[in-house]
N, C-alpha and C positions, 0 to 999 in steps of 0.2 A: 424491331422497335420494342421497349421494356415498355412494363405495364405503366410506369409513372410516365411516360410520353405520351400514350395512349390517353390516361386519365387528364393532361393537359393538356391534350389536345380536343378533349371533350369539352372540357371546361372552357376552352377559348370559342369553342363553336356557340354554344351553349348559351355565351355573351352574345357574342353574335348577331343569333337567331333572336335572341328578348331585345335589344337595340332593332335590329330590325323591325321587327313588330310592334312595336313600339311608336315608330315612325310612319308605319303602314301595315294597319290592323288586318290586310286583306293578302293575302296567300300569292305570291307572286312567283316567280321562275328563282330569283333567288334564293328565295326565302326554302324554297323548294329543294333545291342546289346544296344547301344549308341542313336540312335538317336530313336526304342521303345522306351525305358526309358524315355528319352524328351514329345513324344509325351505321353505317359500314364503320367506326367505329367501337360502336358499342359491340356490336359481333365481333371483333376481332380484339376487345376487353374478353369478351367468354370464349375465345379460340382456344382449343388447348395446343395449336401450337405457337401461340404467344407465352404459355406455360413451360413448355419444352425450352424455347427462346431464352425464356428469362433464367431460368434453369441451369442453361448452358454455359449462359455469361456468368451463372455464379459460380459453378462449378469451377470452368475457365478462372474467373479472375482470383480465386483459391488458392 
């Protein structure tokens, strides 16, 4: 997965989770669901071998 997947896939949660709360101010299973997913995410934004990944495909596509 490149970095700009990552980043939109952050950003889609991200709506998400504000819609969600939004709706219901109160901390639910999804909301819960929701904001894992962000953070396994965000960790695999700072992964370096998302760096490596991206790396490769550039190298590759070269």
């Amino acid at each position: 997965m490149s970095k700009q997947d990552v980043l939109l896939q952050i950003e889609q949660l991200r709506k998400k989770l504000n819609d969600q709360y939004k709706k219901q101010a109160s901390i639910t299973p999804e909301l819960l669901a929701l904001s894992v997913q962000l953070d396994h995410l965000l960790n695999e934004l700072h992964s370096p071998s998302l760096e490596c990944t991206s790396f490769y495909h550039q190298c590759k596509d070269a």
